[in-house]
C-alpha angles and dihedrals in degrees: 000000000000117000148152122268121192118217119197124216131166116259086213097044112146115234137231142191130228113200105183098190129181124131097171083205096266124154112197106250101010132100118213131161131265092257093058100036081059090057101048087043091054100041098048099044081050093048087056099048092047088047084057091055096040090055093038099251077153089058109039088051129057086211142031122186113189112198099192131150117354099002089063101107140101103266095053091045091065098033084062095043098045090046094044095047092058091075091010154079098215130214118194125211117194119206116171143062123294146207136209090288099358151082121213120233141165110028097329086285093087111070121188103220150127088327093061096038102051088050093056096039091050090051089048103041079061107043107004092183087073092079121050103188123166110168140351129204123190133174089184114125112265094014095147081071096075095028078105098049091059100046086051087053079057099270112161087211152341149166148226144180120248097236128334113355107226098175108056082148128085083010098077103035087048088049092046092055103049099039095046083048093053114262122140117283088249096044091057091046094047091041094057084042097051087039098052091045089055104041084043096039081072099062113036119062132226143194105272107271091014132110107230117252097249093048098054089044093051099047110131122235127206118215110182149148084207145345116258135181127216086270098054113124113212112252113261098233112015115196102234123180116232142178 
């Protein structure tokens, strides 16, 4: 039986911003050693926190939750989206590789998966006001396999990239500055996608009249109900089918 459920979210909430970051310093197809696998790691984690600071990610949040290291993993992705939403809105940002149906956390050991998923679908199925999620960005492979996942966990929107995802620069740094300065969320997405084809279209060469392979691979993709900004406040009451 198919009906209307009411869930119920505060006009004034305030609003937060999960960052789950952890690159493990791997580069798809070639082989480096730990060391510099470490530095790459390291450099690249720092370079986004610093992006976030520089485009005022700390000021347009009242709140910012990093998950890095070894706090990258599943069950310390839905334990901070479950206790933020509680007083929050809550943006994700999702920095990492990623897997068909997974993100890839902690070292490349710790995988964010079904596991993780069922746990919070099953929370929110039940009691959807639990989790108070707006929008998710993710720069992960294969991240337009789970945009659905996380509009079914209430999402208003989100994006993915179609396979591997060769280009996470400019594309981050574009998105971030568009999104923390107030652009649609789409806008913003489509802005960092157009941008990075175009800087790396340059550079990569194709077969005349042909896309090349990685940026086809790496064309983002916006799932949405609707699109939001930065300022969007949640409905109060938003109109959900359920069975």
């Amino acid at each position: 039986m198919t009906g209307a459920v009411a869930v119920a979210s505060a006009p004034d909430k305030p609003i937060a911003l999960i960052v789950f970051l952890e690159n493990v310093g791997h580069i798809a197809g070639v082989p480096l050693p730990r060391w510099v696998m470490a530095v790459i790691d390291w450099v690249t984690e720092e370079y986004a926190k610093v992006l976030l600071h520089l485009y005022g990610a700390h000021r347009r949040y009242d709140q910012v939750c990093i998950l890095e290291d070894a706090a990258a993993t599943g069950p310390n992705l839905a334990a901070a989206l479950l206790c933020l939403s509680k007083t929050h809105t809550v943006d994700l940002l999702l920095l990492a590789h990623g897997q068909a149906g997974k993100l890839v956390g902690h070292r490349g050991q710790e995988m964010v998966g079904a596991e993780t998923f069922s746990t919070l679908q099953h929370i929110y199925d039940r009691s959807p006001e639990q989790l108070d999620l707006r929008a998710v960005y993710g720069l992960n492979c294969y991240g337009l396999s789970l945009a659905w996942q996380w509009l079914s966990l209430g999402a208003q929107t989100a994006n993915g990239a179609m396979g591997v995802n060769w280009f996470p620069e400019p594309s981050l740094s574009v998105f971030l500055r568009a999104w923390l300065w107030g652009a649609p969320y789409s806008v913003a997405v489509e802005r960092s996608n157009l941008t990075a084809n175009r800087w790396w279209g340059r550079i990569l060469r194709a077969r005349e009249g042909y896309e090349h392979p990685w940026i086809s691979s790496s064309r983002q993709v916006v799932v949405g109900v609707r699109d939001v900004t930065v300022y969007t406040k949640k409905n109060r009451f938003s109109q959900e089918n359920r069975l």
